[in-house]
N, C-alpha and C positions, 0 to 999 in steps of 0.2 A: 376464521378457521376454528372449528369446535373439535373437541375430541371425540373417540369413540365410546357409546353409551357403555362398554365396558369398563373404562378406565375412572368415572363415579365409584362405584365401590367399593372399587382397586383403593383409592385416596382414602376413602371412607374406615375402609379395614388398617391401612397406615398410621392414620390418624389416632382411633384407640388404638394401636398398641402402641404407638406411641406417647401416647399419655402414660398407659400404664408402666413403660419402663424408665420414663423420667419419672414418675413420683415414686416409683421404688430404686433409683438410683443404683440400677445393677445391671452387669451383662444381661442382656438381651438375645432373643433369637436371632436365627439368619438374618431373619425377615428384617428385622431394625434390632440394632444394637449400641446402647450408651456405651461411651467412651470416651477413657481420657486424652484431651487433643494436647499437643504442644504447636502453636498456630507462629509461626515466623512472617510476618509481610512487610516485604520491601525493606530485610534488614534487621527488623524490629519484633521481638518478640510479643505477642500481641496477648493479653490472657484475657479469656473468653467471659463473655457475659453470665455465661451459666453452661448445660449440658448438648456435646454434640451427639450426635447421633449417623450410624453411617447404615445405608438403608442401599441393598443392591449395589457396592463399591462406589454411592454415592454421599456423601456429608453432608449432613446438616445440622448447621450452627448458626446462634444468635449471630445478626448481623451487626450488632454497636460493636464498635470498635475495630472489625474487622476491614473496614472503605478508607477512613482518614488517610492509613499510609499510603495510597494506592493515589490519593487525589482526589476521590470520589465521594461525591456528596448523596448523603444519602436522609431520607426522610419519612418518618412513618405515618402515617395516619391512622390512626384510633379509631374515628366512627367508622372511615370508607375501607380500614383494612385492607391498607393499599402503600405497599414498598416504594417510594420513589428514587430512582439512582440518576444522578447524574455524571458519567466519565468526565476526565478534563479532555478530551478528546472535544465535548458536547455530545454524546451520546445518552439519549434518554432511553430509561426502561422504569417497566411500572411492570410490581409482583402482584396481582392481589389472592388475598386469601382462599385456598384450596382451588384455586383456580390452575388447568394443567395449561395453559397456559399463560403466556411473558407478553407485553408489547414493549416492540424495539424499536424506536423509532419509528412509531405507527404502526408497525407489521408483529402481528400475532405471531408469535413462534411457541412451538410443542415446550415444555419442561420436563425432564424426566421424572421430576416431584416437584410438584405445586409447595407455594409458600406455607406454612402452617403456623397457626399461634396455637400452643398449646401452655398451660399452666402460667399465661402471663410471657412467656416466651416466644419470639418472632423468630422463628429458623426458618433457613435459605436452602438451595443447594449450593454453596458457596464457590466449588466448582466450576459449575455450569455455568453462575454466574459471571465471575470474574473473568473466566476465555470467552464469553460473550463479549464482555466490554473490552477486550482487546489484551490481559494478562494472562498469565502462566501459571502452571498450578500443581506440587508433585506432590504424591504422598505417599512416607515410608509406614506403613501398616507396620514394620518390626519395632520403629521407634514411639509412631504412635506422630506419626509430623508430619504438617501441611504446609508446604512452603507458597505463600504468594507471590510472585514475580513482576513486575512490569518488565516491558521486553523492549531493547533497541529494537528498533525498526529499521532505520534509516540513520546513512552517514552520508553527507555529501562537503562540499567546499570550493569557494567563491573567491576571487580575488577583491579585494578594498582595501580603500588608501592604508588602512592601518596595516597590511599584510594579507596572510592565508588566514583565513578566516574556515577553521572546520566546524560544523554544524550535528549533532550527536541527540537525534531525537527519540524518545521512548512514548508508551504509553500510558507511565506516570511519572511522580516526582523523581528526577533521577540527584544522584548525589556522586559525588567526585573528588577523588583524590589525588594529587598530581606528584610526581616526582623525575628529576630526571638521572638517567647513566650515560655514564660518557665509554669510549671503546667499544663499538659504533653508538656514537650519541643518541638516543632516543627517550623521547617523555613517554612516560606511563601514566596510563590513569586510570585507577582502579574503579567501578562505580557500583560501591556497596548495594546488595541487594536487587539488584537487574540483573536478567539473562540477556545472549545476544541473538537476532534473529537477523542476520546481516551474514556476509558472507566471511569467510575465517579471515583473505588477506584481501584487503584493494588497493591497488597500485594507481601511485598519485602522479609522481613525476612533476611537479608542479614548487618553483620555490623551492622552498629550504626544505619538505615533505618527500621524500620518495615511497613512502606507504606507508596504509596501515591496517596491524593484525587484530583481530577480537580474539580472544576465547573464554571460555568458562573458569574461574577462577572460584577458588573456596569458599567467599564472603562474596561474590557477585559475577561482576563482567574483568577482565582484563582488556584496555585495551592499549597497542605500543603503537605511536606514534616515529619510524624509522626517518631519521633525518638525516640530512646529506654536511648538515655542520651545526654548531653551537646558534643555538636561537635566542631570544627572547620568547614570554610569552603570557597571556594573561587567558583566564578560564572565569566566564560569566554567565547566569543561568538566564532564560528567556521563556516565555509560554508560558505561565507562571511555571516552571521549575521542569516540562517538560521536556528541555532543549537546553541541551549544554555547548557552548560558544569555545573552541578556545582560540586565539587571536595570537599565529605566530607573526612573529612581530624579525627586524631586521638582523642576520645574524651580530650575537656580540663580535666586535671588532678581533682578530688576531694582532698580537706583535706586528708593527707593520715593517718588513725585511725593503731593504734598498729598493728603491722604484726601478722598475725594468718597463715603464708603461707606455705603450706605440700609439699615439691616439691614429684614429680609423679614418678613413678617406669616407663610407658610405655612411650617410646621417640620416636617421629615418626621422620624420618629422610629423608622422602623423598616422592612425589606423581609421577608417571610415568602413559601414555598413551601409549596403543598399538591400532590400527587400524586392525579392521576385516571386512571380506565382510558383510556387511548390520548390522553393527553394532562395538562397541568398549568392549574396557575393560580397568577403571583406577583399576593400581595399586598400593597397600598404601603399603610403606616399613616402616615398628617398628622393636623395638629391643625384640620382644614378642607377642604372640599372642594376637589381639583384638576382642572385642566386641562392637560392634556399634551398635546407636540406627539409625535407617532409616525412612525415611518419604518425600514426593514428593510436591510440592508448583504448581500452575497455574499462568499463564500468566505473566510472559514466565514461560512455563515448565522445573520446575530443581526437580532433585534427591539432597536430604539432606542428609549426613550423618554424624552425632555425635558422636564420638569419647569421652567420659569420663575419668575423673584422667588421662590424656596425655596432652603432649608439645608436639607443631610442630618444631624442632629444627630450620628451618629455617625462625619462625615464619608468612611468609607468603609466598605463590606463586602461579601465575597463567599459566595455557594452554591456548593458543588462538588455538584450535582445527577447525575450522569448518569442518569437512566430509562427512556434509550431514543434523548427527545427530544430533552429539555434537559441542557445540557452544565453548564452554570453561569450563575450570575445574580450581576451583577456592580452596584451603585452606589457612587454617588460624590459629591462637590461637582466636578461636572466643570467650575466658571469662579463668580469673585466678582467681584462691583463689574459687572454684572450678576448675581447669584446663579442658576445654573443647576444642576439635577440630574440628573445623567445616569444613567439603569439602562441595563445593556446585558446581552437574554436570548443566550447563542449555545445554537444548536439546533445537532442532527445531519442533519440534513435540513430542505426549505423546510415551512413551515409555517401552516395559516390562523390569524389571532389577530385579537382585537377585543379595544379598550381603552375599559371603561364604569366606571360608579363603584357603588361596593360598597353592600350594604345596610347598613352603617352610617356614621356621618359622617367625611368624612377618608378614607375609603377608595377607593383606586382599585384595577382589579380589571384584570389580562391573563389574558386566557383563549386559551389556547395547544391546538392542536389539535382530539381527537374534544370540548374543551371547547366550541367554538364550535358545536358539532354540525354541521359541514361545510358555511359561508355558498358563498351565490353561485361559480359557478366552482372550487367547491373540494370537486370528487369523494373522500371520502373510505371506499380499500377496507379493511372492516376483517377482523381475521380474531380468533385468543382474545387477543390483547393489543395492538386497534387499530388505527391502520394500518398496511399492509403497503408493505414495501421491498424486493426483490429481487435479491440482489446474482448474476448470474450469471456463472461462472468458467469458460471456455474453458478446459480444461489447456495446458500447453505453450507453442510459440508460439513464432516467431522462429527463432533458432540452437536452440530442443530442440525435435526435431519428433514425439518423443514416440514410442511401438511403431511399427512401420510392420508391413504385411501382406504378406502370401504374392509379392503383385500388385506391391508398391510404394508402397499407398495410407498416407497419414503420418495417423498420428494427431492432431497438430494442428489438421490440415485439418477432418476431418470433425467434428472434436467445435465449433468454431467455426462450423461450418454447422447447428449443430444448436443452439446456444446464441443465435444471430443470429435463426434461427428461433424459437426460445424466447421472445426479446425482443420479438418482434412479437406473438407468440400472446400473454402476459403484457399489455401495452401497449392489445390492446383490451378484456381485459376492465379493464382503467380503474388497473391497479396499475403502482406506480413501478418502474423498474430500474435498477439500476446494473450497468455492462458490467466488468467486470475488465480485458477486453482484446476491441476491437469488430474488431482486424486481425489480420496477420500480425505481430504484435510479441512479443516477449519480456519476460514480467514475471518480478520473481526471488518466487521464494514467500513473502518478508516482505514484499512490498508490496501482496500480493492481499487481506490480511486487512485493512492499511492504506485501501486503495482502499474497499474495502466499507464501514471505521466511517466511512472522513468522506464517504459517500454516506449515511449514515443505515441502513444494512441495518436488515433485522430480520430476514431470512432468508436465507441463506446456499446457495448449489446450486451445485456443482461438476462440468462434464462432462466425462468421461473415456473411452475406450476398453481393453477388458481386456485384456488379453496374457500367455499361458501358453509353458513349454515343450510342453505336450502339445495339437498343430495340434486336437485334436478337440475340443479345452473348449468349452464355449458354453454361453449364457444372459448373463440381466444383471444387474446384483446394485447394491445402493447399502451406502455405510459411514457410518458417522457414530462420532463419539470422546465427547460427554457423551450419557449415557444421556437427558438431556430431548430429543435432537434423534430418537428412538428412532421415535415414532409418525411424523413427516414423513419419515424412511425407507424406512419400513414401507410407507408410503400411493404413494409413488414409482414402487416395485418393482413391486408391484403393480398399476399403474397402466401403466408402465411398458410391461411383460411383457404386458398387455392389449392394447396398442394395437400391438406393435410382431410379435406372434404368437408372440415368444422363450419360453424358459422363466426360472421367475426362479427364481435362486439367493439370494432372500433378503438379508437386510439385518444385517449382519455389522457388531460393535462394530470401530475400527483409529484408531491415531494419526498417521496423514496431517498432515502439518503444516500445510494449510490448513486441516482442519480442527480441530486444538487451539489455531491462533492467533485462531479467531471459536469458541471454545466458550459466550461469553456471548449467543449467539444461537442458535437451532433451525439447524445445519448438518451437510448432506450433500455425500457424492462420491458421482456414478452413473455407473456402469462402464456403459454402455449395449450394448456388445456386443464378442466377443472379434474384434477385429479380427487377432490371428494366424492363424485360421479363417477357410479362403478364404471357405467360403459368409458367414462374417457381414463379413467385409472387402467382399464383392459388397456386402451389403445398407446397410453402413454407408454407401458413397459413393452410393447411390441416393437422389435428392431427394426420394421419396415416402417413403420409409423415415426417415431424418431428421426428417420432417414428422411423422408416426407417433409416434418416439418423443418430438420436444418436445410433442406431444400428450399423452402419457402421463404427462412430468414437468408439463406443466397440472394436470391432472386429479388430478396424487398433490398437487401444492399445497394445490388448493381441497379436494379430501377433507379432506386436516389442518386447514386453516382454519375447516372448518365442524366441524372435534372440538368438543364441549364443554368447557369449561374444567380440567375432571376429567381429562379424558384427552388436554391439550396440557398441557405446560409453563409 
């Protein structure tokens, strides 16, 4: 991707004046303006190498010192005048000098100001930057302050022998404070200098956890852990420091008051897992027939089932299933003195289930999914391994707006019209989707493949716009990185190239980091047309055209769905 020969001396004219207002060290024009920064990151007040500069509301400052707290290693090269960053994520990007554009992980992407060394000094757009690699970035222009952020991403939580086990991931180093209050008992923990990008409350239901809240606190994140009684608990960091653990552990004991305790006639003695095509079945072994009360929780999607007056003989155990569906299957003696049994399935997706009793005694049976053979209300599309999920990835988006054309047409744009489109054509013929990104927003590349597994994907389609140095390139081409995603490529392109009148360039093996972070799923990227090519840049912002080719990625779908098992994945 090259830029347009106009923006050379755009950089050009940037560049002296900005020399000139760093060696005279005074306000500046519109155009670029020195100024004093106060730079806070991840907490830590950070003082600058030398002078920033904010150039069109965008900043540029010496990059030393500014990466460390973030996690981010960073490296310069002197003769090749060449930035190199590495996220703890593993996301690489490489700056080089006046060059308007970044490579991201292999893919050139626009900058809104190229790197510059001027006077001995290496400024950045530090901005632009750091919401590439995946952090957060505000600036109060009245205080003269740039706050860095790594951002929760993700909360999720497991049962293991040691207890609930919550999982607390960010996009850097996160740090954590813990305390608890009693009058409703809940641990707090504070996590200096991170914002939250998770949802305000999620309801757990699970153990001694009935939920928990995030918000924005003065020094960082708040987050309360709502507990249903007095815990134990230990908090340990993981990833080097990306992933905070906390491990509740068994309630502290109360006074124990005179025993009033009925022990239980039904003994369960045992949870079993069977795998079926597009769906499962857990098995409960008792020594008698049961009756369970049922009921389903969101985000993450789990099936409940309660079990009354029974003991879990081996009072606790978990499945680490993932098959698609099911995540894990988790039981318990979830309360005594009423004796209650709790299993809790969490799925990757919502799902139909009926809970009947098994053909032999003592047995109850959850049938999960294509097992229920699709009850009432519950259209189930299948395709070679079930049903179908659809995870559809807008490239871009936000602050990277991705190749732009001849005209000015931004790549972002178009390929979200075409992906929007996508989700409506998708939707009626009765299959699920998951959006990446439904706006104008900015996702960083590690959290698109995230987005997709706790949507449930099971197929993965990524739109993009091609971009060459040579204005004549054209056609449309798709990539995919494990050779199983091979034939849904193939079927795309083709499809593609039909509907949309282009020629197709074929379906090309590449390590796109979107798609080696979903290789456990059939995933492609489709380059739908060279938008540096005026004629396809015309055709890409045309609505019928758009319409065209999410027709085409339809049609390459259902082709691959209806392969034979032999020749899908």
């Amino acid at each position: 991707m090259q830029t347009s020969p106009a923006r050379g001396p755009l950089v050009s004219v940037f560049i002296v004046s900005l020399t000139f207002w760093l060696a005279c060290g005074s306000a500046g024009p519109a155009a670029g303006q020195s100024l004093p920064l106060r730079t806070i990151v991840n907490g830590l007040v950070v003082r600058l190498a030398g002078h920033a500069v904010i150039q069109n509301g965008m900043i540029m400052a010496p990059y030393q010192g500014l990466f460390e707290p973030l996690g981010i290693r960073a490296t310069w090269d002197r003769g090749e005048r060449v930035l190199s960053l590495t996220s703890p994520a593993g996301d690489q990007m490489q700056l080089r000098a006046e060059d308007p554009y970044a490579t991201v992980n292999g893919e050139r992407r626009p900058i809104p100001i190229p790197l510059v060394v001027v006077l001995d000094q290496v400024l950045v757009p530090i901005q632009w930057v750091a919401e590439t690699l995946g952090d957060s970035t505000t600036y109060d222009a009245g205080t003269g302050t740039l706050v860095i952020s790594p951002q929760i991403t993700d909360i999720s939580w497991r049962g293991t022998d040691a207890g609930l086990e919550v999982s607390i991931d960010g996009t850097g180093p996160l740090h954590a404070g813990s305390s608890i209050l009693h009058g409703p008992e809940r641990l707090v923990l504070n996590v200096a200098g991170a914002v939250p990008k998770v949802a305000e409350q999620i309801d757990v239901h699970e153990g001694p956890l009935a939920a928990i809240r995030a918000s924005r606190s003065f020094s960082g994140t708040r987050l309360v852990l709502d507990l249903a009684a007095p815990i134990q608990y230990r908090i340990t960091s993981q990833i080097p420091g990306r992933r905070i653990v906390v491990t509740l552990g068994a309630p502290a004991p109360p006074p124990a008051p005179p025993s009033t305790y009925q022990p239980s006639a039904q003994k369960i003695s045992d949870i079993l897992y069977q795998h079926m095509d597009g769906g499962g079945r857990v098995v409960v072994v008792a020594n008698r027939p049961l009756q369970a009360a049922q009921r389903t929780l969101r985000s993450p999607e789990r099936v409940v089932i309660d079990v009354e007056d029974a003991v879990f003989l081996p009072v606790k155990k978990f499945l680490d299933i993932d098959d698609g569906l099911v995540i894990q299957v988790r039981a318990a003696q979830f309360h005594s003195n009423p004796n209650i049994v709790r299993i809790v399935i969490e799925l990757s997706r919502p799902s139909p289930f009926e809970v009947r009793q098994g053909p032999a005694s003592g047995q109850l049976l959850v049938e999960l999914g294509a097992a229920v053979a699709g009850g009432p209300g519950w259209p189930v599309a299948s395709g070679p391994h079930g049903p179908v999920v659809v995870a559809v990835d807008a490239g871009h988006g936000g602050t990277d707006p991705g190749a732009i054309g001849p005209t000015g047409v931004r790549e972002k744009d178009v390929v979200l019209a075409i992906a929007q489109t996508l989700k409506r054509l998708l939707a009626r013929q009765h299959l699920d989707v998951v959006m990446i990104r439904d706006a104008d927003v900015f996702v960083p590349l590690e959290d698109r493949a995230q987005i997709a597994t706790r949507g449930g994907a099971t197929l993965f389609v990524s739109i993009h716009a091609h971009a060459s140095t040579d204005p004549n390139a054209t056609g449309t081409q798709t990539f995919y990185a494990n050779p199983m995603s091979q034939p849904l490529a193939a079927s795309v392109v083709d499809e593609v190239a039909r509907t949309s009148g282009l020629a197709t360039r074929g379906a090309s093996q590449a390590s796109f980091q979107v798609l080696v972070d979903t290789t456990r799923i059939p995933s492609i990227l489709v380059e739908t047309a060279f938008i540096t090519n005026w004629r396809e840049e015309s055709l890409l912002r045309n609505p019928s055209v758009q319409l065209a080719m999410a027709q085409g990625v339809l049609k390459g779908i259902q082709r691959y769905l209806s392969m034979p098992l032999a020749a899908a994945p």
